[in-house]
C-alpha positions as MATLAB code, in Angstrom:
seq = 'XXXXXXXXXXXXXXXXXXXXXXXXXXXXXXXXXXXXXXXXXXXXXXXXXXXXXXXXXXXXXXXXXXXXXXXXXXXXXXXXXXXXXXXXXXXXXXXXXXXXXXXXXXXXXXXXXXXXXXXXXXXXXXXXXXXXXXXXXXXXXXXXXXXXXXXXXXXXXXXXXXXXXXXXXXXXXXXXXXXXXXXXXXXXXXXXXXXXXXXXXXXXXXXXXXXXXXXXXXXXXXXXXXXXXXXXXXXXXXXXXXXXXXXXXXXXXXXXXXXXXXXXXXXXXXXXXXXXXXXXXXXXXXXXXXXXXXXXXXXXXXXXXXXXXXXXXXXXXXXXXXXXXXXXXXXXXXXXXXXXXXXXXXXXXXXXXXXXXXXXXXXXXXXXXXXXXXXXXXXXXXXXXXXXXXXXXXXXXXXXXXXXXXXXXXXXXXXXXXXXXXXXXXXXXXXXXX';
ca = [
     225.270   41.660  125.195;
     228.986   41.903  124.838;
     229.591   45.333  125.569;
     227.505   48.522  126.616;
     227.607   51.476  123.832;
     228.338   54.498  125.861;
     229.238   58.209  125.430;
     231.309   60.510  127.593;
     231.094   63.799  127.446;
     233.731   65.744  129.227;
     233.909   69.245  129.961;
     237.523   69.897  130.611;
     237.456   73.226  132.869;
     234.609   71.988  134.817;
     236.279   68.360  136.084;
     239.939   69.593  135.806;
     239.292   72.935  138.048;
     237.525   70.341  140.567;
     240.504   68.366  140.610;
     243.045   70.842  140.867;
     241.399   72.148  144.016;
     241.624   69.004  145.517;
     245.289   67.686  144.716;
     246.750   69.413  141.833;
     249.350   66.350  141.006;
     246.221   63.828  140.639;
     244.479   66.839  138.216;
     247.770   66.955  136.052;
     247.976   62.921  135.804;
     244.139   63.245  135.078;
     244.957   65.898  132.209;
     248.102   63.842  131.027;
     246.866   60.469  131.217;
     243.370   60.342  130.175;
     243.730   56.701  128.535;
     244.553   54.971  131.397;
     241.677   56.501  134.047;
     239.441   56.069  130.532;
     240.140   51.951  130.399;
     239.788   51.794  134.270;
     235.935   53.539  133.615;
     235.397   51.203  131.289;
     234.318   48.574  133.933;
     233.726   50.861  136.946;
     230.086   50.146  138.351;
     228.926   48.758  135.353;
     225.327   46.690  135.015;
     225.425   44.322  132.328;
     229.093   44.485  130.551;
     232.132   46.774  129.868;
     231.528   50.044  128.042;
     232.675   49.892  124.547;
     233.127   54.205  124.168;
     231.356   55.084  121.273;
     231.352   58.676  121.623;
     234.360   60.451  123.802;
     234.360   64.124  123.844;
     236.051   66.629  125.894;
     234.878   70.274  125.399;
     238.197   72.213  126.651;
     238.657   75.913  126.803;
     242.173   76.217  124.835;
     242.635   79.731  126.739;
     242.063   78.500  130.570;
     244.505   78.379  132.666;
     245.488   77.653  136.623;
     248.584   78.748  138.271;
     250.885   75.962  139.131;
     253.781   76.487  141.309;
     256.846   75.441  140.745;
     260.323   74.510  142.440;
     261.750   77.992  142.845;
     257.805   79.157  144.554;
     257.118   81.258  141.136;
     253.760   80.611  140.268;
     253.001   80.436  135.971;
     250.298   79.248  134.277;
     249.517   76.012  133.414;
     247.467   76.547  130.176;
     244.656   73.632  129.462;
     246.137   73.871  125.692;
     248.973   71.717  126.922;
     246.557   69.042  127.606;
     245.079   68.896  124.059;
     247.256   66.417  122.436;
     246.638   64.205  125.305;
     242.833   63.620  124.630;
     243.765   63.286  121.045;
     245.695   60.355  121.398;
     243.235   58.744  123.919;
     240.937   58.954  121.429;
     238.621   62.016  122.156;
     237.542   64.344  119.942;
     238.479   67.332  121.684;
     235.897   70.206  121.137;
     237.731   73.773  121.705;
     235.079   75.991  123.985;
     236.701   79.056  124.778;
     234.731   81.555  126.907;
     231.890   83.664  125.787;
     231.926   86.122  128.844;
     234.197   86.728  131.655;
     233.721   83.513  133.746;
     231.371   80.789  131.462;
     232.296   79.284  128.746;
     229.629   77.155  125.830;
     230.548   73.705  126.830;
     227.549   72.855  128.958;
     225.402   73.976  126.326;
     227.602   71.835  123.680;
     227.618   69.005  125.762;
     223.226   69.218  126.199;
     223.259   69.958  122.144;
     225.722   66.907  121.395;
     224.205   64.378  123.715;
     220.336   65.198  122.785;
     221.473   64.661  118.980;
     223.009   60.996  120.426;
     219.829   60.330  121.891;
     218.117   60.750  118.288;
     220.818   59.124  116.766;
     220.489   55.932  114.472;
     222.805   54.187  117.211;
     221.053   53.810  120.693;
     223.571   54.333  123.216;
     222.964   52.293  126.226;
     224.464   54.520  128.686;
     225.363   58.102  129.075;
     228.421   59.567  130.900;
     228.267   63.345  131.940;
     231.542   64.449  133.863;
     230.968   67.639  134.918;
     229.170   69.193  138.085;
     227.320   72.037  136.571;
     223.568   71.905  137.474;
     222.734   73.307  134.664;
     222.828   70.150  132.857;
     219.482   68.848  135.103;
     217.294   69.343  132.171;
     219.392   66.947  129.736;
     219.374   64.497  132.640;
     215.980   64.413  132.595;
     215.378   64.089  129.445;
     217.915   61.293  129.168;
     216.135   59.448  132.337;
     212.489   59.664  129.867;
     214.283   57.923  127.205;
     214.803   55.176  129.180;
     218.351   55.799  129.277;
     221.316   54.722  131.838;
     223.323   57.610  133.050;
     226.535   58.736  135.081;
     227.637   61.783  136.628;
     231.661   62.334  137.091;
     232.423   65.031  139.232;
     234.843   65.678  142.078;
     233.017   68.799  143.282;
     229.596   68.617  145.240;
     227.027   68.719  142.139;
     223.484   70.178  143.591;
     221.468   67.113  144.901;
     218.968   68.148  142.097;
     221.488   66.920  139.530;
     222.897   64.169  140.805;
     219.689   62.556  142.123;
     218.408   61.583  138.946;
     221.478   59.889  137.589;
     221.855   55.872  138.343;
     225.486   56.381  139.209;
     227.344   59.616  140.443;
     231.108   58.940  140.222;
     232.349   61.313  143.265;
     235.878   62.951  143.875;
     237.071   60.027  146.109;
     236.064   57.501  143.411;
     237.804   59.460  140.687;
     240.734   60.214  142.291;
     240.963   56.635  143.390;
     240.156   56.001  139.085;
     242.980   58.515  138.134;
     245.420   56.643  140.194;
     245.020   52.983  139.049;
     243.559   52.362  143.019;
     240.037   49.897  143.296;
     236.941   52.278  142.853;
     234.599   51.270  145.898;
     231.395   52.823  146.153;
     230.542   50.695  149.051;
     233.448   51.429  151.135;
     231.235   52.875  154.116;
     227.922   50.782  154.065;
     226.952   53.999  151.924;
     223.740   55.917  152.566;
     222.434   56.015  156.493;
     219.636   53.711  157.094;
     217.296   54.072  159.823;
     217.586   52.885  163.744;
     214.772   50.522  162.519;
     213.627   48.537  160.060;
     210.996   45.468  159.491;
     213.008   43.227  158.780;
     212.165   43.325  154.215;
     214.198   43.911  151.782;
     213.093   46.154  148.813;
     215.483   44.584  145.850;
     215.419   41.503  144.322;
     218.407   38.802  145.236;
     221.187   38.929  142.419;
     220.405   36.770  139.179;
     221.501   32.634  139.512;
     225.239   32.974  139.224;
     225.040   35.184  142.094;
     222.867   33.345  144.352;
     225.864   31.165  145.647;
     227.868   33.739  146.600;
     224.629   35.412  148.544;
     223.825   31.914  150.362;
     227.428   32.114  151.408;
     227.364   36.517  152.582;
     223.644   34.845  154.614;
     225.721   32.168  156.383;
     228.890   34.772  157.408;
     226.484   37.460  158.316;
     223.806   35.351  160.657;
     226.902   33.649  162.121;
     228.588   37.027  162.906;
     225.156   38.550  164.020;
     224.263   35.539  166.361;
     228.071   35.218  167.997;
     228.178   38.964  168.847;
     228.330   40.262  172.296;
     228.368   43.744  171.375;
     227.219   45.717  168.186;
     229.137   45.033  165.272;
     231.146   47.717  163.296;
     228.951   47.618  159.556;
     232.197   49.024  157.661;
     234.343   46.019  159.366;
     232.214   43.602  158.210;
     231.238   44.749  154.863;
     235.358   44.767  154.540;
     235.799   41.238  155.710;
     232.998   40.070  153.609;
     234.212   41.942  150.053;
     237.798   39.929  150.863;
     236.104   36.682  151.625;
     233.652   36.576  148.692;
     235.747   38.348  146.063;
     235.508   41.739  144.276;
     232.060   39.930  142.455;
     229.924   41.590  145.793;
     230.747   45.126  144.880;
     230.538   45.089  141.341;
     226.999   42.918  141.693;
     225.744   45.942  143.839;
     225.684   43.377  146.976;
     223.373   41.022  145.131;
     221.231   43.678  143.429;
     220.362   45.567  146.637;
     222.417   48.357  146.250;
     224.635   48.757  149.192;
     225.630   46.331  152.251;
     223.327   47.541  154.718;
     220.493   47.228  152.402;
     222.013   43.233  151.596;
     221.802   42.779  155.738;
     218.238   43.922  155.969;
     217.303   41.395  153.191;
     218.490   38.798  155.418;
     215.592   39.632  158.061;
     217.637   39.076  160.838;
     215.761   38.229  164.395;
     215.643   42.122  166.317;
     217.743   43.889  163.662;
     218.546   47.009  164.672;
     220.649   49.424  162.616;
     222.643   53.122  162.764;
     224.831   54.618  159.915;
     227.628   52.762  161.110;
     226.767   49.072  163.364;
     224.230   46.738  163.712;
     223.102   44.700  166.820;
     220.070   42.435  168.052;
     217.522   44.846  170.138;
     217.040   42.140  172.162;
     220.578   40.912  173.208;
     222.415   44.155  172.854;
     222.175   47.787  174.271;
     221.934   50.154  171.681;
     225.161   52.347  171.100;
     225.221   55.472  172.505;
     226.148   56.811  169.006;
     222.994   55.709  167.745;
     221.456   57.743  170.124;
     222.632   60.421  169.618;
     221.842   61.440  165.875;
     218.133   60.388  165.447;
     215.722   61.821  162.502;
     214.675   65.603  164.276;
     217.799   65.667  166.505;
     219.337   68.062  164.439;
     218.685   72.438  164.416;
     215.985   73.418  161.749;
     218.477   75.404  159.900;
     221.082   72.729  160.060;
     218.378   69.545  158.831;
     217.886   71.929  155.875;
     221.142   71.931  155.141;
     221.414   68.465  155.159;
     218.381   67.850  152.890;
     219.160   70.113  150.230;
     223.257   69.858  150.428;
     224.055   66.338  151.384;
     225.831   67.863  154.733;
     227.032   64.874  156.878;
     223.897   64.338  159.822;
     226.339   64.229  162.391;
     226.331   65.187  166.295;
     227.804   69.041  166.823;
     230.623   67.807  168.789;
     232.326   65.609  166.017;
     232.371   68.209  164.153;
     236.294   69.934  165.774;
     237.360   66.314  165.749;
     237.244   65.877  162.100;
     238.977   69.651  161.630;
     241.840   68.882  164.434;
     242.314   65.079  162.802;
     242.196   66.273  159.281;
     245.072   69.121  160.507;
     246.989   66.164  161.737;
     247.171   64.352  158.579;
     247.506   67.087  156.611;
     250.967   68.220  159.121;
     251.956   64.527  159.131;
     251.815   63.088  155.398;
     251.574   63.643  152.128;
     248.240   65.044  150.842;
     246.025   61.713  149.242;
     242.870   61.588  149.464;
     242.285   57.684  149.735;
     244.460   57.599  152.651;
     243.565   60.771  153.854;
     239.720   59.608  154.609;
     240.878   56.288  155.460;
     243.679   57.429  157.916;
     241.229   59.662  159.499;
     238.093   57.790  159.940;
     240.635   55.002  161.750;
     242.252   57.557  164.089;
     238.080   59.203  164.789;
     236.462   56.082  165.614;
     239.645   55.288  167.662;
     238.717   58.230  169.593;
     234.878   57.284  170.227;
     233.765   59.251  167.177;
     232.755   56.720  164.368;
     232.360   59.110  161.236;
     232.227   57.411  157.915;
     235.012   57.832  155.027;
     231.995   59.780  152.713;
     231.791   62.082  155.488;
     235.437   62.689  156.111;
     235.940   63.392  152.044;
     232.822   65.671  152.301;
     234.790   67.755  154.596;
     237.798   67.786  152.614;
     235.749   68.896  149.992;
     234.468   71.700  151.353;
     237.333   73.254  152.990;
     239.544   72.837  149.585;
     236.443   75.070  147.920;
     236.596   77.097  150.820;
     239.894   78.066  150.452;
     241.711   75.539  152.649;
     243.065   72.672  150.915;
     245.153   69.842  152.677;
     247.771   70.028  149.697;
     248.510   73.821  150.706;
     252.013   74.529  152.065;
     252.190   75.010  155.108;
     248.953   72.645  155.886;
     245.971   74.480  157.076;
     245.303   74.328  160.599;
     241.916   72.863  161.929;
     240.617   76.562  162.872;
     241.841   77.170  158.639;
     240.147   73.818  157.770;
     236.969   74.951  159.879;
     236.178   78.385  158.416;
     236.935   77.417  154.813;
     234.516   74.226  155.223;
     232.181   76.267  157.319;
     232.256   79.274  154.482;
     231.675   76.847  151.299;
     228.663   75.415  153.108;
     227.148   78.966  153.777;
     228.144   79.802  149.907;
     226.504   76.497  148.507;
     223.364   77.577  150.796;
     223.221   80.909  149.121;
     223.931   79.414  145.954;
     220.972   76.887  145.964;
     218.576   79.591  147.049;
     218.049   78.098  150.841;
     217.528   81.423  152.727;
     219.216   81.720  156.203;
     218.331   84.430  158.478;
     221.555   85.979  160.616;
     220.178   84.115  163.691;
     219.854   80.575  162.177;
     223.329   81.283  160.041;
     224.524   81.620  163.400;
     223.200   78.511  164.422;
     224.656   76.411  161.464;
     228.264   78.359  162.441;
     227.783   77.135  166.008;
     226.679   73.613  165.167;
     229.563   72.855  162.458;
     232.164   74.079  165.210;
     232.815   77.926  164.810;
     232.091   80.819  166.785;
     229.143   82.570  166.550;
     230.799   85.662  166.953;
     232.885   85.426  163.603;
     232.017   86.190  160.252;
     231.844   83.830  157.534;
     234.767   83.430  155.123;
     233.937   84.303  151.561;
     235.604   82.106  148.956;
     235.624   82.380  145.393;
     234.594   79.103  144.616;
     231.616   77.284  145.918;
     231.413   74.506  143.714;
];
C-alpha cells in the first residue's frame, strides 16, 4: 500500500477553544496555518504508510468568537470567520455550524452524520481522524472500531477516558502543540503508561516485522549492556532518549518494535530480576529498590483519590509532589516564555533534580488542568503556585462532577488535601471543565 485513505473531521470551536486556553499564539498559528500542521499529520504515528486525506472537513461556527488582547490591553473579539479562508486554501471543505442554543452548536452531530455516511461509502477509508474532545462522539467511535476501522482522536483538552479508550491513537495537547509548531511529535517521550513494580519477565507483542529486527537485535545489545553495567537503577526516560538518538527516529515511529511503548520493548527482552516503576528499572537482585518505587504502589492511594485516577487519568502520584509541581510550574511560568514543550520538559528536569521524578505526561496534565481551571501559564502576570493549585484542583472536582463520580464533602475533602490544598477552602468554580 502506498498511502492510507483517511478522513479528518474537524470541529473548529471544539479544538480551537482547547487551544486557546492553553497558549493562544499556538491556537492562532493553528487557525492560520492549517496546511502546514495538516502535512506534518500526515505521517504522525502512522501504521503502514502516509495518509493520503481523502476527506478534510472542518465544521466551524462562523459566529464564535474569543477575546484576544491586544497591545494597548483592550480586549476585541477574535471572530472564527477570520479563519475561514484559511481551511479553504488548505483544502478543507469548511462546513459553517453556527449554534442552535445558547452554548452547543450541530457539529458533533454533523461530524457522526458525515463520517457514518464515509463508512458506507463506495471508498473504504482506512483510517478515521476525529479532532475534537466531545464525548459525545463515543457512539461513532464505536461503531467505527466494529467496522474494523483505524481511528484517531485530536484533542488538546482531557477527552473522558470513555472516548479516548477506544481509539488506536489519541493525539494529546502536548503532541499537537508540538504538530502546530513544526517540533518532532513523540508519544514515547516518558516511557508512556506506568507499568507495574513487577513483571514475569514476557512480552505481550510480537517483535517488529524483518526490516525491523536489526535495529531490535541492536536496542537488546544496548539495553542488556546498560542493565548488566548498572550500579544503581537506571532512569527509563534517559535511556529510552539515548536509545531513540542511537537507533534513529525508525524506534518511535515502529512503536518500539511493535510493542507499543519502551518499557513494554524492555520487558520483551526478559531481563534476569527485572524490576520496574513508572520511571527506572533495576535488577531485584543487585539493586535496592528506589524509594520512589515505594512509595506509589497499586492501593497506596485514598479511595476517593484511586477513583479519580481510574475514571480521569489523574497522575498516581505521592501527595507530597503534588506543591512541587505547582511551585516549579510558578517558576517557569515567572521565568520564561509560556511553551508547552519546554514548559514540561524544563520542569520535569528541575523536579527530578529535586528528588521528585514526575514524568513530562504528568507535568502537561497539570498544565492542563489549571489552564481549564482558570489559571493558565500564558496569563499576565503568571499565576502563582497557590493560583496554579486551586484552578488545577477546581477542574479536577468539575471533571468529577461532570463524569457522574459522586464525592461526598468528606472524601472531596480528602482529594483537596491529597492534591495539595487546604481542606478548609472551597473549591474554585470555573467555567470550563473540558
Amino acid at each position: 500500500m502506498s498511502h492510507t485513505r483517511a478522513a479528518l473531521y474537524l470541529d473548529f470551536d471544539n479544538v480551537f477553544g482547547g487551544l486557546y486556553k492553553l497558549d493562544p499564539e499556538v491556537a492562532v498559528q493553528f487557525a492560520t496555518d492549517p496546511g502546514g500542521w495538516l502535512r506534518q499529520l500526515a505521517t504522525t504515528s502512522t501504521i503502514q504508510a502516509p495518509r493520503r486525506w481523502l476527506v478534510l472537513r472542518c465544521y466551524l461556527n462562523p459566529a464564535g468568537w474569543v477575546f484576544h488582547p491586544d497591545s494597548t490591553g483592550e480586549q476585541p473579539r477574535l471572530f472564527f470567520s477570520r479563519f475561514r479562508p484559511s481551511f479553504v486554501r488548505a483544502g478543507f471543505e469548511v462546513i459553517d455550524c453556527p449554534r442552535y442554543s445558547g452554548t452547543k452548536n450541530a457539529a458533533d452531530i454533523r461530524i457522526v452524520v458525515d463520517a457514518l455516511d464515509a463508512l458506507t461509502a463506495d471508498t473504504r477509508y482506512d483510517e478515521f481522524v476525529i479532532a475534537s474532545g466531545d464525548s459525545d462522539m463515543t457512539p461513532l467511535l464505536q461503531r467505527l472500531r466494529r467496522a474494523d476501522r483505524r481511528t484517531m482522536i485530536v484533542s488538546p483538552a482531557d477527552a473522558a477516558e470513555a472516548f479516548t479508550s477506544i481509539a488506536d491513537q489519541v493525539l494529546g495537547s502536548q503532541h499537537l502543540l508540538a504538530l502546530i509548531q513544526g517540533e518532532s511529535v513523540d508519544f514515547d517521550d516518558d516511557t508512556a503508561d506506568e507499568v507495574s513494580t513487577e513483571f514475569d519477565g514476557g512480552g505481550d507483542g510480537a517483535v517488529a516485522a524483518a526490516d525491523q529486527r536489526e535495529a531490535y537485535e541492536e536496542f537488546r545489545s544496548v539495553v542488556t549492556h546498560e542493565y548488566d553495567g548498572a550500579a544503581e537503577p537506571l532512569n527509563m526516560a534517559s535511556l529510552a532518549y539515548r536509545l531513540r538518538t542511537q537507533l534513529g527516529r525508525s524506534v518511535s515511529a515502529s512503536g518500539w518494535f511493535g510493542f507499543g511503548s519502551f518499557a513494554r520493548a524492555v520487558q520483551s527482552l526478559a531481563l534476569p530480576n527485572l524490576r520496574m516503576s513508572q520511571h527506572l528499572l533495576w535488577d531485584d537482585s543487585r539493586h535496592e529498590a528506589p524509594e520512589a518505587a515505594a512509595t506509589s504502589p497499586q492501593g497506596a492511594l485514598p479511595e476517593p483519590v484511586e477513583r479519580l485516577v481510574d475514571q480521569l487519568d489523574l497522575p498516581r502520584l505521592p501527595e507530597s509532589w503534588w506543591p512541587a509541581i505547582y511551585q516549579t510550574l510558578a517558576d517557569y511560568a515567572q521565568s520564561h516564555r509560556f511553551n508547552l514543550t519546554q514548559c514540561t520538559s524544563w520542569c520535569r528536569d528541575q523536579l527530578r533534580d529535586q528528588g521528585v521524578p514526575v514524568s513530562r505526561n504528568a507535568v502537561a496534565f497539570v498544565v492542563r488542568g489549571a489552564s481549564f481551571g482558570g489559571a493558565p501559564l500564558h496569563r499576565q502576570p503568571p499565576p502563582t503556585a497557590a493560583e496554579i493549585g486551586a484552578g488545577f484542583i477546581g477542574n479536577v472536582l468539575n471533571r468529577a462532577e461532570a463524569a457522574e463520580l459522586p464525592l461526598s464533602d468528606e472524601e472531596i475533602a480528602t482529594v483537596r488535601a491529597w492534591l495539595g490544598a487546604g481542606a478548609d477552602q472551597a473549591p474554585r468554580s470555573p467555567s470550563t471543565t473540558d
